[in-house]
Structure formats: structure tokens, C-alpha cells
C-alpha positions as CSV (number, residue, x, y, z in Angstrom):
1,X,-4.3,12.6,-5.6
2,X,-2.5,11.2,-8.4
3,X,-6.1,8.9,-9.1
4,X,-7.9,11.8,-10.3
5,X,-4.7,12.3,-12.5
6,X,-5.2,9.2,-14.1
7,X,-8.4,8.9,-14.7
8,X,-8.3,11.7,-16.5
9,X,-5.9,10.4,-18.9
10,X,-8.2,6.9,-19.2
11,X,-5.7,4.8,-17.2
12,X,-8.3,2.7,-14.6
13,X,-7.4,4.3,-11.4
14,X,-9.5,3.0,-7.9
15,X,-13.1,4.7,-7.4
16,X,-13.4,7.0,-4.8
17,X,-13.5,10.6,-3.5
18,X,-12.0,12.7,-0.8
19,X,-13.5,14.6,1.9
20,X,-12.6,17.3,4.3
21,X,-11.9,17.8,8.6
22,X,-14.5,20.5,9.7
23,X,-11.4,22.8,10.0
24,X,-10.4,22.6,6.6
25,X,-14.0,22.5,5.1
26,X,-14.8,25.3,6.9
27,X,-11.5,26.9,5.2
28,X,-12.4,26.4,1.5
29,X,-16.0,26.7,2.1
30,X,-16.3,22.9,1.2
31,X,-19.5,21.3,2.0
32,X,-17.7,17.5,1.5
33,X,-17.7,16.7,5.2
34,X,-17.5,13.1,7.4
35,X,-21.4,12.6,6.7
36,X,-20.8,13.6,2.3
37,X,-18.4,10.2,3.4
38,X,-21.0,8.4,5.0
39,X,-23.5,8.7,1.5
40,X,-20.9,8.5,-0.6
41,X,-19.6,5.0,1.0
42,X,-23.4,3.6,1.1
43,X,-23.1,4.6,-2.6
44,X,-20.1,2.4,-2.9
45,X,-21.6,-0.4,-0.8
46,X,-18.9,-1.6,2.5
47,X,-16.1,-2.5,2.9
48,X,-14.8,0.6,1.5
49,X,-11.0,1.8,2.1
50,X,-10.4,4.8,4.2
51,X,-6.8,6.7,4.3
52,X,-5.4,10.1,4.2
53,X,-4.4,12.2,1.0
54,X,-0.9,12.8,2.0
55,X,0.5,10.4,4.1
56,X,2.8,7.3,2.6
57,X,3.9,4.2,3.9
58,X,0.7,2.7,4.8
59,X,-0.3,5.2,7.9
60,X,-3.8,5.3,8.4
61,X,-5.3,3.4,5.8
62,X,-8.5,1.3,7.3
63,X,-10.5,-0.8,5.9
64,X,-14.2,0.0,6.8
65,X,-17.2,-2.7,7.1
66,X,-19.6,-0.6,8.2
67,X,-20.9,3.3,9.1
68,X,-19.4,3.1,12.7
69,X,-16.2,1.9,11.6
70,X,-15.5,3.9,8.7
71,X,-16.5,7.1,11.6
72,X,-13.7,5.8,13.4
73,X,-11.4,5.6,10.6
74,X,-12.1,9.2,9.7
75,X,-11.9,10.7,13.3
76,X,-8.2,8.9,13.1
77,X,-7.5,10.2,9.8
78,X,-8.7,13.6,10.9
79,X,-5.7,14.2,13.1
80,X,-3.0,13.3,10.2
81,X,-4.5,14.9,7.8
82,X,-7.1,17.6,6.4
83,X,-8.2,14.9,3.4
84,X,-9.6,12.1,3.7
85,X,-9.9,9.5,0.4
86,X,-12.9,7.1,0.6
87,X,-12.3,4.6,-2.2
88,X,-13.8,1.1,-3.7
89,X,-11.4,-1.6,-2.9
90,X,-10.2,-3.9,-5.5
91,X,-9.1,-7.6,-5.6
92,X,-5.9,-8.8,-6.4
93,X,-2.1,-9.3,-6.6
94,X,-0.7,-5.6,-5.1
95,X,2.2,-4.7,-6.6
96,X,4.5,-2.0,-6.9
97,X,6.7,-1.3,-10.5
98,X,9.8,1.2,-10.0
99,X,10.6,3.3,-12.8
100,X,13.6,5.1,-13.8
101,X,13.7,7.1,-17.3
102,X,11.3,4.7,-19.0
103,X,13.6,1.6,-17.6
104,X,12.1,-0.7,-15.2
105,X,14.4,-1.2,-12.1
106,X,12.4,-3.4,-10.0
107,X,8.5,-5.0,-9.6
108,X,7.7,-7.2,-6.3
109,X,4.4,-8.4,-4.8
110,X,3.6,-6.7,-1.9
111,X,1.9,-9.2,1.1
112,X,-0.1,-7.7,3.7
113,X,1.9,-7.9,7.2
114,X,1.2,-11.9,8.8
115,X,2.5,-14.3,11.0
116,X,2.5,-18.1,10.6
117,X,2.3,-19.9,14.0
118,X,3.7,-23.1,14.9
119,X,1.4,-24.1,17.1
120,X,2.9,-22.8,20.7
121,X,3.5,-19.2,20.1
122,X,1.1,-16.5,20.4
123,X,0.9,-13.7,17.4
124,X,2.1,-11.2,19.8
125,X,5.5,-13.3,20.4
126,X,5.3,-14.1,16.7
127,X,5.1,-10.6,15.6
128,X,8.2,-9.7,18.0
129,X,10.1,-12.7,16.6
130,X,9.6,-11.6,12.8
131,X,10.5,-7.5,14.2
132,X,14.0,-9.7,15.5
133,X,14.3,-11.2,11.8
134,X,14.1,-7.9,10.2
135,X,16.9,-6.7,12.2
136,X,18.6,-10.0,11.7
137,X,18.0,-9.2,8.0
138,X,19.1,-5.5,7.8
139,X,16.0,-4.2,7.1
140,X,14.8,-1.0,9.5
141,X,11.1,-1.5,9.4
142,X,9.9,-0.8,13.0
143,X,6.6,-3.7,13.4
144,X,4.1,-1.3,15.7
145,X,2.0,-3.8,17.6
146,X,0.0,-1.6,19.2
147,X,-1.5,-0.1,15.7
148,X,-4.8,0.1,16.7
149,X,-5.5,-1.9,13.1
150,X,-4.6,-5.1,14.4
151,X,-6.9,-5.9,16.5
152,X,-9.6,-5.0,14.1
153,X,-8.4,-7.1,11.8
154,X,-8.1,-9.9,14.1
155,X,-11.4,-9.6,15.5
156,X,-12.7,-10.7,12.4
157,X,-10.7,-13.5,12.3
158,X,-11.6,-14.2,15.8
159,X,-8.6,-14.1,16.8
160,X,-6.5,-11.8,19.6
161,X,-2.7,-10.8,20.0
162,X,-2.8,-13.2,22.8
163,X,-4.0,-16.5,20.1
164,X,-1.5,-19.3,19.8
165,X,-2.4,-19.9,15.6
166,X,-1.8,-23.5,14.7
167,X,1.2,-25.0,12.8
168,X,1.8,-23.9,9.9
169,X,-1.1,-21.3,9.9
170,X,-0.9,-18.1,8.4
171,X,-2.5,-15.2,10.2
172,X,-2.3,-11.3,8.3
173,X,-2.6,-8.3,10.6
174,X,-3.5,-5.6,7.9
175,X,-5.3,-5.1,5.3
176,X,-2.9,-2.4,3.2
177,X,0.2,-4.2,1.9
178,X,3.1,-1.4,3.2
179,X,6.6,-3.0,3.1
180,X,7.1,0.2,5.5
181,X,3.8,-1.5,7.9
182,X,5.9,-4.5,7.6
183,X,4.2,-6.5,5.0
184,X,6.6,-8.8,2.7
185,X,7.8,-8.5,-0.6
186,X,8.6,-11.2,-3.5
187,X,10.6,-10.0,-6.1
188,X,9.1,-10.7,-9.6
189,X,10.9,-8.7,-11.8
190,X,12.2,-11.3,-14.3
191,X,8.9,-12.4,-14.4
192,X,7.3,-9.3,-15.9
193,X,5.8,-9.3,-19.6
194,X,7.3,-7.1,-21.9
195,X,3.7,-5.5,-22.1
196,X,3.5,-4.1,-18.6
197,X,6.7,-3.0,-19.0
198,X,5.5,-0.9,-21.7
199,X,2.6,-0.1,-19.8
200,X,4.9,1.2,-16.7
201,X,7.1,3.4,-18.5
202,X,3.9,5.4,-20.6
203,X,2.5,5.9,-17.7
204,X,5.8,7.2,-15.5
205,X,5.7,9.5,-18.9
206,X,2.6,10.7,-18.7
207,X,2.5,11.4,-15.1
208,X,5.9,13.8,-16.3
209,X,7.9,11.5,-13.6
210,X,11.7,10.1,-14.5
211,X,11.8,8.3,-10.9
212,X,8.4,6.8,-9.8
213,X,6.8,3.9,-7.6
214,X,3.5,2.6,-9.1
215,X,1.2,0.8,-7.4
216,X,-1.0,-1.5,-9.3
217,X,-3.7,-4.3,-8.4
218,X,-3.8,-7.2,-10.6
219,X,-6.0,-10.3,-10.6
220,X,-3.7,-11.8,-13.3
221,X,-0.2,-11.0,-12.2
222,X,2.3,-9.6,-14.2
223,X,3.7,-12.4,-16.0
224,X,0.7,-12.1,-18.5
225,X,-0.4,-9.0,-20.5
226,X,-2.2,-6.7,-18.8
227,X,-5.9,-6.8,-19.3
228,X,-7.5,-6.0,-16.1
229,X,-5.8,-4.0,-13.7
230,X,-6.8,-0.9,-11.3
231,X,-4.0,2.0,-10.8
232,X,-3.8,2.7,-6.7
233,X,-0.9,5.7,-7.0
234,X,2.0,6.4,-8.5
235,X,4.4,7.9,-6.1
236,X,6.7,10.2,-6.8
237,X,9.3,9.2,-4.1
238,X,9.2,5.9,-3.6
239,X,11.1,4.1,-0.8
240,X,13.6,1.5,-2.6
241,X,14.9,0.3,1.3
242,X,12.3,-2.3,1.9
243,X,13.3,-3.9,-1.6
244,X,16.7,-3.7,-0.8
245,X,16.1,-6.0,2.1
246,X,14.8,-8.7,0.1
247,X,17.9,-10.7,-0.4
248,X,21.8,-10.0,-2.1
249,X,20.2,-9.4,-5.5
250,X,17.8,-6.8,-4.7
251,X,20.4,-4.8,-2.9
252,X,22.7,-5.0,-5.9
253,X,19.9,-3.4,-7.8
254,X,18.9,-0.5,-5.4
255,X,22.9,0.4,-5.3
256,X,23.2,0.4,-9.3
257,X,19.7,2.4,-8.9
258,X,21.9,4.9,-6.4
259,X,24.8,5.0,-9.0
260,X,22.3,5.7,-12.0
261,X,20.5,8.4,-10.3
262,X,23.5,10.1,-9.6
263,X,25.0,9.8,-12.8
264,X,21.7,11.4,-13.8
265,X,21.6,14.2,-11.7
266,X,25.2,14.9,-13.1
267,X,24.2,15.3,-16.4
């Protein structure tokens, strides 16, 4: 993963380790199984996030409170993938910084997928009504109530698919922040200090990428000079779709992204 990467070129990447299906341990000779994952999160200390190495768009990442949860989360991880990645989560404003030979072409805020009720409708109805708005909007994200993630997350809210939230009362459904899982996204692009900008394109650089998605937890925001961050990938094919959905603007920038790209390719 690109965390291991980056750490070793002092960025501050998110603490964890990966771990291996019996098949695949058995394979390399690995003794880093689902009980290495068990000591390694008591380690940590819960919650810890759970998700495979390879996958993208948010598939499959959980967030873990406890032994029997994180076992679940592996067993499920287990049948999309041979690694699993245990990490430390961090606190913060998630967001996601595209990068395009050292130029920044877009950063938004990514917000966890939610509902906000109105005090008649249940989340189940609100969650088809927003899957109506994205169509409405042009934006292809397919909302899958039945992710078995939901419900987790709203049992600790005490809450079900079938509760009517209040007026006005925002309700999230996940815990990873996926545009693709249908989270939201808020354009902050003018916003960003010169500093991050910086930032962005030395590491894009160093990671030997022209085209790159990072993804970047940030207590402060990125209006301010970064101080304290923590690194969560930088993806080397990062889906610019979502973003384009956002509103008139955004897709003006994804299209001159298109043209660039192509220019660049030409060259």
C-alpha cells in the first residue's frame, strides 16, 4: 500500500499493518493471519479501521469497535481480497487533492454518506429519495441500501432503516467518506493555501505520479498551512466523475482536465 511508501519517505501516513486470508498466508508462508489482526488491533486500542489492500471506492472498509466485529470485517474482507489493512483511524476534515503534472486541478471535502429527515420520512425512503437526486443531478453513484454497513452504523445510533429522523436531523450511514459509497462532496479548491499546494504536488513527485488522487485527513482544513495532517493514499487512478457532479463548475474543470490529459498523452 502506498502508506508504507510514504512513510518511508517521512510523509505521516495512517498506522497500521496488513494481514493475510489462510489461502494466501499459507502461499507465501506468512504467519500474519486474522488472530496477528486481533493482537495487533488490541495494540492499537478499538475502533480500528478494517479494509482490503486493493479494492477502491470505499468497498469493504469497516470500522471495528471491538474483537467480534473487526472478525466479521475480516471474514467479509476475506472474500474481496487476500490483504487485509488494519489501521489507527484519525480525526478530521477527509479530503481528497487531484494532481496533474505538479498543478492542482481540484480539492473537495469528502462527507460520509447521510440523510437529513424532515420529520415524516423514514431513512430508508430518504436514502431512495437522495439515489432519485443523484440521477436528477447526473451523477451515476448507485446508493446500496442493503450494505451490510448500514445497519451497524445505525445501531449505534440507535437507529434502524425503518426510523423516521426528526426535522432537520442529520443521520450518516458510513463511516468511510467514498463519493463512489455515496458520500458528498464540497468543493474547496479556491480555498486551498499556497502551502498545501506545495505540499500536493512534492508529494504526487515523489510518489513518481503525473495524475494522482490524495487523500488526506486534516483537523485544520486546508485553508491554513499544513501542520498536522495524516496521509490515507494516494491513488494512482482517481475517479474525477463524482466531482464532476458537484455543480456546472466542477464539470468545466473535469472536461479541461480531459482536454489536458490528452494534450499530454500527445506529446
Amino acid at each position: 500500500p502506498s502508506a508504507f511508501f510514504l512513510r518511508k519517505m517521512g510523509y505521516p501516513a495512517v498506522v497500521g499493518e496488513s494481514f493475510h486470508s489462510d489461502e494466501w498466508r499459507k502461499e507465501i508462508n506468512s504467519k500474519k493471519d486474522w488472530r496477528k489482526a486481533f493482537a495487533y488491533a488490541k495494540k492499537l486500542g478499538y475502533p480500528v479501521i478494517a479494509k482490503p489492500n486493493s479494492k477502491s471506492q470505499g468497498k469493504g472498509v469497516y470500522l471495528s469497535h471491538s474483537s467480534q466485529e473487526l472478525k466479521k470485517a475480516l471474514m467479509e474482507i476475506f472474500t474481496l481480497d487476500r490483504i487485509a489493512l488494519v489501521q489507527r483511524p484519525v480525526s478530521g476534515h477527509d479530503y481528497r487533492i487531484v494532481v496533474l503534472d505538479g498543478t492542482i486541478i481540484s480539492a473537495y471535502e469528502r462527507i460520509p454518506l447521510s440523510v437529513t429527515g424532515d420529520g415524516s420520512t423514514s431513512i430508508k425512503k430518504l436514502l431512495v429519495q437522495k439515489q432519485a437526486n443523484f440521477k436528477k443531478n447526473g451523477r451515476d453513484t448507485r446508493i446500496k441500501s442493503d450494505d451490510p454497513r448500514i445497519p451497524i452504523k445505525l445501531a449505534k445510533q440507535k437507529l434502524t432503516l425503518s426510523s423516521v429522523p426528526g426535522q432537520g436531523q442529520k443521520v450518516f450511514l458510513l463511516d468511510n467518506a467514498n463519493l463512489s459509497s455515496g458520500g458528498d462532496a464540497v468543493d474547496v479548491t479556491q480555498e486551498m493555501h499556497p502551502a498545501w499546494k506545495k505540499l500536493a504536488a512534492r508529494i504526487a513527485k515523489d510518489m513518481n505520479l503525473r495524475f494522482t488522487g490524495i487523500d488526506v485527513i486534516v483537523p485544520a482544513g486546508l485553508s491554513v498551512a499544513p501542520k498536522k495532517y495524516w496521509l490515507l493514499e494516494v491513488n494512482d487512478s482517481p475517479g474525477i466523475d463524482n466531482y464532476a457532479a458537484i455543480g456546472p463548475a466542477q464539470r468545466k474543470v473535469v472536461e479541461n482536465l480531459y482536454r489536458t490529459v490528452l494534450k499530454a498523452m500527445a506529446r
